[in-house]
N, C-alpha and C positions, 0 to 999 in steps of 0.2 A: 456862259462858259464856252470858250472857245478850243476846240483839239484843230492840230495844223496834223494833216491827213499823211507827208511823207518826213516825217523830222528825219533827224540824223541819228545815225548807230549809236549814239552814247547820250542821244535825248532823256532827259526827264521830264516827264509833265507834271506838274502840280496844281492841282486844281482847290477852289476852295467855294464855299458857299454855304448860306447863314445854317444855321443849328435848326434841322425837324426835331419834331418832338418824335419819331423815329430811326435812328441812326442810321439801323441798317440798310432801311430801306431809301435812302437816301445814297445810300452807298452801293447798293446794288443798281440802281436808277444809272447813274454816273458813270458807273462801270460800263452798265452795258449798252449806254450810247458810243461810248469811246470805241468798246471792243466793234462795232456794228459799222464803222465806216472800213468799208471794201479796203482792201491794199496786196498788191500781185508781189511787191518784194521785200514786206513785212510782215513776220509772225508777232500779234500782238497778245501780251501774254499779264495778267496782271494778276495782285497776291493782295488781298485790301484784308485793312484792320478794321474791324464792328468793335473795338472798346472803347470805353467811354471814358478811359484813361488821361490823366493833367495832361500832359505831354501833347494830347491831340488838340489841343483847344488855343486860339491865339485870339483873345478879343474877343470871344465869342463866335470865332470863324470857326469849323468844323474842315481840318486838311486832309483831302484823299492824294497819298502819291503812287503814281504808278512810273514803273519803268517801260520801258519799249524794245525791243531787241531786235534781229537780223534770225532769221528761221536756223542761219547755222551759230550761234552764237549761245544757245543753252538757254533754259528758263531762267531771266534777271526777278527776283523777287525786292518785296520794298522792304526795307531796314523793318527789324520786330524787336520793340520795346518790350521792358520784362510785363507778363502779364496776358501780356497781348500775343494772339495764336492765327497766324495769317492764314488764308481761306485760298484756296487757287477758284478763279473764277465757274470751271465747272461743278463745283462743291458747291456753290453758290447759286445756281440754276438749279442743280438738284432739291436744293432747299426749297428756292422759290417757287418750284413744281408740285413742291408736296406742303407749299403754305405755312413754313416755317421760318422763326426766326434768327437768323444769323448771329443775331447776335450774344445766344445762350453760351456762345463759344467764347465767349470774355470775359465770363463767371469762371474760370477756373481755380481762381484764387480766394473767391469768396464763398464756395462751396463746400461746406463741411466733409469731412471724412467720417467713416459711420462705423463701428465696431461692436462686435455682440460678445456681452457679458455671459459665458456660460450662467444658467442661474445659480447653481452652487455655488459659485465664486461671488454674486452681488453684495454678500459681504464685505468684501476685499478693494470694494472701490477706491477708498483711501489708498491701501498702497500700489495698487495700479496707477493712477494719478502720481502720487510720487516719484515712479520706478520709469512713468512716460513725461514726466514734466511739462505736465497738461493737467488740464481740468475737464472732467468727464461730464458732459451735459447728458443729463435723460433725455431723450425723445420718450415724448410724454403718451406720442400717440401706436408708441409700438415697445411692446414690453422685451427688457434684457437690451435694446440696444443704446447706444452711447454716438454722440459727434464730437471730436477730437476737431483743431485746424488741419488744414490739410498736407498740411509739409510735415506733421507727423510721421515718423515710418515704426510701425508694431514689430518689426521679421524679427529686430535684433534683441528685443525686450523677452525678460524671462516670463511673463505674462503669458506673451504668445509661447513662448517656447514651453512651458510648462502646460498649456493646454487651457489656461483660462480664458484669453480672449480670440476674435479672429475678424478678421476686414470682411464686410459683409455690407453691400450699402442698402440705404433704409428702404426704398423702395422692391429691392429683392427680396427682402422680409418681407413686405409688406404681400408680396405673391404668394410666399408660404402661408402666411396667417389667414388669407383669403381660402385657403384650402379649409380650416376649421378642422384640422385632423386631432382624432380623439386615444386615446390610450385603444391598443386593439385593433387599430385600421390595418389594414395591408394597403401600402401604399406604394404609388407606381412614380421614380420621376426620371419620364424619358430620356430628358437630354441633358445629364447629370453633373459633368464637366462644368467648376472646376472644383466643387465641392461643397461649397457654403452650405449650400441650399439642403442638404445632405445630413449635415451636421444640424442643421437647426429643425428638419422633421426627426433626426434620431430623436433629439431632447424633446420633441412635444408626444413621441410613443414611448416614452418612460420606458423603454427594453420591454413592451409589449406589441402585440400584432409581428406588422416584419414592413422592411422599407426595402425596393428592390430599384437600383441602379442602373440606368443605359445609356450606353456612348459610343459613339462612333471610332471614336480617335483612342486607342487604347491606351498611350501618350500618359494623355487629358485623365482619362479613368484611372489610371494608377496614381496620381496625385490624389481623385478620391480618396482612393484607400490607402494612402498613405494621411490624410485628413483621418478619416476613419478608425485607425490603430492610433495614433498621435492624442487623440481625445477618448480613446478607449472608450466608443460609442458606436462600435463597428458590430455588439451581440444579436441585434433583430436586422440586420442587413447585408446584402447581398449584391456585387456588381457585375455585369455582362457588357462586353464588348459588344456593339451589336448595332445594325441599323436600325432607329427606332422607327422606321417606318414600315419596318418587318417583322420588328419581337413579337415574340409569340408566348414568350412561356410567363403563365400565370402563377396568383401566389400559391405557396402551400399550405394547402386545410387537410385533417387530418382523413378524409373521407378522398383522398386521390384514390379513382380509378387505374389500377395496373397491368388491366387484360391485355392479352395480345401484344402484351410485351417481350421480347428473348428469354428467355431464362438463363440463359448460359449469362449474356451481358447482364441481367436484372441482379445475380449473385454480386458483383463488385460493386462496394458502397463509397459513397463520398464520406470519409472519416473526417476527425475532427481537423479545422482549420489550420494549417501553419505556415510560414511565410519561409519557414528552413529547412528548401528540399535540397535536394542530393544535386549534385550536377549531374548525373545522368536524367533526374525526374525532368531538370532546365528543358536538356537537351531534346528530350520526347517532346515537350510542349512547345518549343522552338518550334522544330520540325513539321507539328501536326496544325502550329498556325500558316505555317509557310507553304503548306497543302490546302490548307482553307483559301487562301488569298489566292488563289487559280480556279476556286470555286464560282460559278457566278452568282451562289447565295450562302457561302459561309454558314454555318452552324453557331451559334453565337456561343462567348469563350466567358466561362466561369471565369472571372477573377479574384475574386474574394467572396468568403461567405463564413460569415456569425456561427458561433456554437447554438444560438437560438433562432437562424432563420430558415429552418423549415431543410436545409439540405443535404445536411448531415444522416450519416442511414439510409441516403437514396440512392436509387443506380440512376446514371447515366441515361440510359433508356427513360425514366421513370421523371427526371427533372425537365425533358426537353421531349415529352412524347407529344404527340400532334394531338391538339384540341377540337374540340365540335365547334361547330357558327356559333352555336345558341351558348356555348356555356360557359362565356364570360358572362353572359346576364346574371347568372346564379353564384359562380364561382370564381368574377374576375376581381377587381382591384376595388378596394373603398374608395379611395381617392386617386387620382393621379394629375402629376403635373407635368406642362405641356409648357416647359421657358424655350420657345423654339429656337433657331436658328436667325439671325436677320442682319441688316447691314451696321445695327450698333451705334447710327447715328444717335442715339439718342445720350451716348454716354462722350460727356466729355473728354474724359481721361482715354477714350480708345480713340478717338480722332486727335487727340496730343501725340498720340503714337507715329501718325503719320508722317511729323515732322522729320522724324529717323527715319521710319520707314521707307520712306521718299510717297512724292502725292501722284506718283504712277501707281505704286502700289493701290493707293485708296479708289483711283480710277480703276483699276481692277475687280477691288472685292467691292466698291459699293457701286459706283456708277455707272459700269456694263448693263446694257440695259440685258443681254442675255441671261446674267447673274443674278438682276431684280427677275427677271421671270422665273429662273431656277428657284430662287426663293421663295416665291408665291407657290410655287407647287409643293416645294418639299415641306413647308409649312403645313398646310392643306392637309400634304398626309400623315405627317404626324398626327397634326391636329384628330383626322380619323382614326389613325390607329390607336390611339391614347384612348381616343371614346369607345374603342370596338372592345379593348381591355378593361371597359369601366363596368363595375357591378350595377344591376339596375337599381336604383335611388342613390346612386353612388354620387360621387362630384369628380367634375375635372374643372382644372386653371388652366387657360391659356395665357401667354406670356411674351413680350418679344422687349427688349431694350431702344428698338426700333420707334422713330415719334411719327412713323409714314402713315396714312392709310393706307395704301397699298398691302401694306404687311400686319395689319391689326384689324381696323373693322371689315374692311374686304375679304378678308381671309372669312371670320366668324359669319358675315351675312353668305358667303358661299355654303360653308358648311350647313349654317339652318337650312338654309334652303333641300341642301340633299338629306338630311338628318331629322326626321319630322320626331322622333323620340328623344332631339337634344332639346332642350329648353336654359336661356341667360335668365342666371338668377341673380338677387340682388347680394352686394359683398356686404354682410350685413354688419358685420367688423368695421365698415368703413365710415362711420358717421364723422369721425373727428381725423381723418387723414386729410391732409394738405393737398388734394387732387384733385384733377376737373373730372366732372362727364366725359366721356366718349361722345363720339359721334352718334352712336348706338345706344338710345337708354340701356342701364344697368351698370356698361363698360365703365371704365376705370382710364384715369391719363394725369401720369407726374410727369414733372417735366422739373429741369432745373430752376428754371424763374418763380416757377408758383411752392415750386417741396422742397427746393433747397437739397435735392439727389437728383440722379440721374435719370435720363426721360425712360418711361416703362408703362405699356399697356397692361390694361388686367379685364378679361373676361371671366367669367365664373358661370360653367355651364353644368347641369343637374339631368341624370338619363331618365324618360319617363319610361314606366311599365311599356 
């Protein structure tokens, strides 16, 4: 293969060479010989295709084209066939760094869409199927969900609108079901945005125990609850604006300690839930967040809460009082889950995004390498603080959408290591799921080629006495 080192402004190279049983890697090879020759008054800048698309194929030749541009002349990308999602070369590197492959990003089309069947409604599969003009396939190996095509859209269907189904991909289930949560748990899930995951632990505590809610982006948390009222599954649950790497406040049991609390503030109680206050009531909690956000640790912001979770009858004082070290061990959460933060490579459909987005954008949120350290930390302390909330012989799930190690087993081998009372236990749900090992015996790893959903880590960690 030959590249001519100073072409002209409106060059194209095209290059060709026989079919690996590898594509991408063939294609990243290519690439980054071409991009590696020196040039003082060329920005070379290239967008490659990894599908395996008719269209790429001439005689069995395998065609990579790239453009060439002038450093003022704007980023030229190569023509993109339907199907096909072009890659900017540093997305590519990134891949390559973290030993993945490029070419998951050309499944977009053959990747099912996943939706969960409230189960009260699995009756009604027929006219669902009717009303979507699709055919509902079981996933066999995870109960109430469904795979649709993927050009399917649920929003406008009276299905979704009426509360019976909701877009949920199988892999995201598959984190909840790992939790194994039982009628009666109080259950923690930190980082709770943009709801699914919310909706499908309501239905497995059958309106017992209580499920408590954390988010950062208040945005994001009121879509919860507007999920939450929408499926009138909102009775044992409770949500908090709030950083989860600082909440504090545990479930309630009926044996809360209230010493040492105001009496004057312990008199006003949180009455029963309603979404139809006054504009004056607006206007005070406007106000009193817009005092918080000058704070540099904010109080975290009730935003909804259940006739049945636990806050109704309480003062202020009494929901958000400061707890001992020791007594989440006795008194903190049965379960909690921990779907962190991460750069999302793992999800197809959010790297689709970037196409609008623009691929500075994604230079941004994913490939700063200041950003991947931000996210290794904040991870980390969730990750902690989810276990410092966990009851002893409790369980926590950790979680990331992420196919890095960096952000998955690095994260969990850190933690053991400071954590001599966490222990990874095995997902014992997991015999018939479509997923590999981990790096880390126990762990958990879908990726779109092997599960046909989106890539997602799963750890499953248990607190010892």
């Amino acid at each position: 293969m030959f590249i001519n080192q100073k072409p002209p402004p409106s060059a194209m190279l095209i290059t060709s060479f026989q079919l690996h049983s590898v594509i991408s890697t063939a294609y990243s090879q290519a690439a980054r010989k071409f991009l590696a020759v020196p040039s003082e008054k060329w920005e070379k800048k290239a967008i490659l295709r990894s599908s395996a698309s008719s269209n790429c194929f001439s005689g069995g030749i395998l065609k990579m084209e790239v453009k060439i541009c002038s450093s003022n002349e704007g980023c030229c990308t190569s023509q993109v066939n339907n199907g096909d999602l072009p890659l900017p070369v540093a997305f590519l590197e990134f891949l390559e760094e973290n030993g993945l492959d490029p070419s998951i990003y050309s499944l977009a089309e053959s990747i099912p869409r996943y939706i969960r069947v409230k189960p009260e409604f699995e009756s009604d599969i027929g006219g669902i199927e009717f009303e979507l003009n699709c055919k509902l396939e079981k996933v066999i190996w995870l109960p109430s969900f469904y795979s649709i095509p993927p050009h399917i859209q649920i929003a406008s269907s009276q299905s979704y609108q009426l509360g019976k189904i909701y877009g949920m991909d199988a892999a995201s289930g598959a984190a909840v079901l790992a939790l194994n949560v039982l009628p009666g748990d109080h259950v923690l899930d930190l980082c709770a945005a943009p709801g699914a995951k919310l909706c499908m632990l309501c239905d497995m505590l059958s309106g017992t125990g209580s499920l408590t809610g954390v988010d950062v982006a208040r945005h994001r948390l009121a879509a919860c609850r507007t999920m939450l009222q929408k499926y009138s599954i909102g009775d044992v649950c409770r949500l908090f604006v709030c950083d989860g790497t600082s909440f504090s406040v545990l479930p309630f049991r009926s044996k809360y300690e209230t010493a040492g609390t105001d009496p004057e503030v312990s008199e006003v109680k949180f009455a029963e839930w309603t979404d139809r206050k006054s504009r004056k009531e607006k206007r005070r909690e406007r106000r009193a967040r817009e005092r918080n956000y000058s704070k540099p640790n904010p109080e975290p912001e009730l935003l909804f809460y259940g006739r049945n979770s636990g806050v109704a009858g309480l003062s202020k004082s009494e929901l958000f009082r400061p707890i001992k070290d020791d007594e989440p061990c006795s008194s903190g959460y049965d379960k909690v889950l921990v779907d962190a933060e991460c750069t999302h490579d793992g999800s197809i459909k959010h790297i689709q995004k970037f196409e609008s987005w623009g691929w500075k954008t994604l230079q941004r949120r994913v490939l700063d390498a200041e950003r991947t350290d931000d996210l290794f930390n904040l991870q980390s302390r969730l990750l902690t603080n989810g276990f410092k909330l966990l009851k002893t012989g409790g369980t926590l799930v950790y979680s990331t959408c992420s196919l890095t190690i960096a952000q998955n087993e690095d994260v969990i081998e850190r933690f053991l290591c400071l954590n001599p009372s966490a222990e990874l236990q095995e997902v014992d749900v997991a015999d018939k799921w479509p997923c590999k090992p981990g790096r880390i015996p126990k762990t958990l790893r879908f990726d779109p080629t092997t599960s046909q959903t989106s890539g997602l880590f799963i750890a499953k960690i248990s607190k010892l006495p």
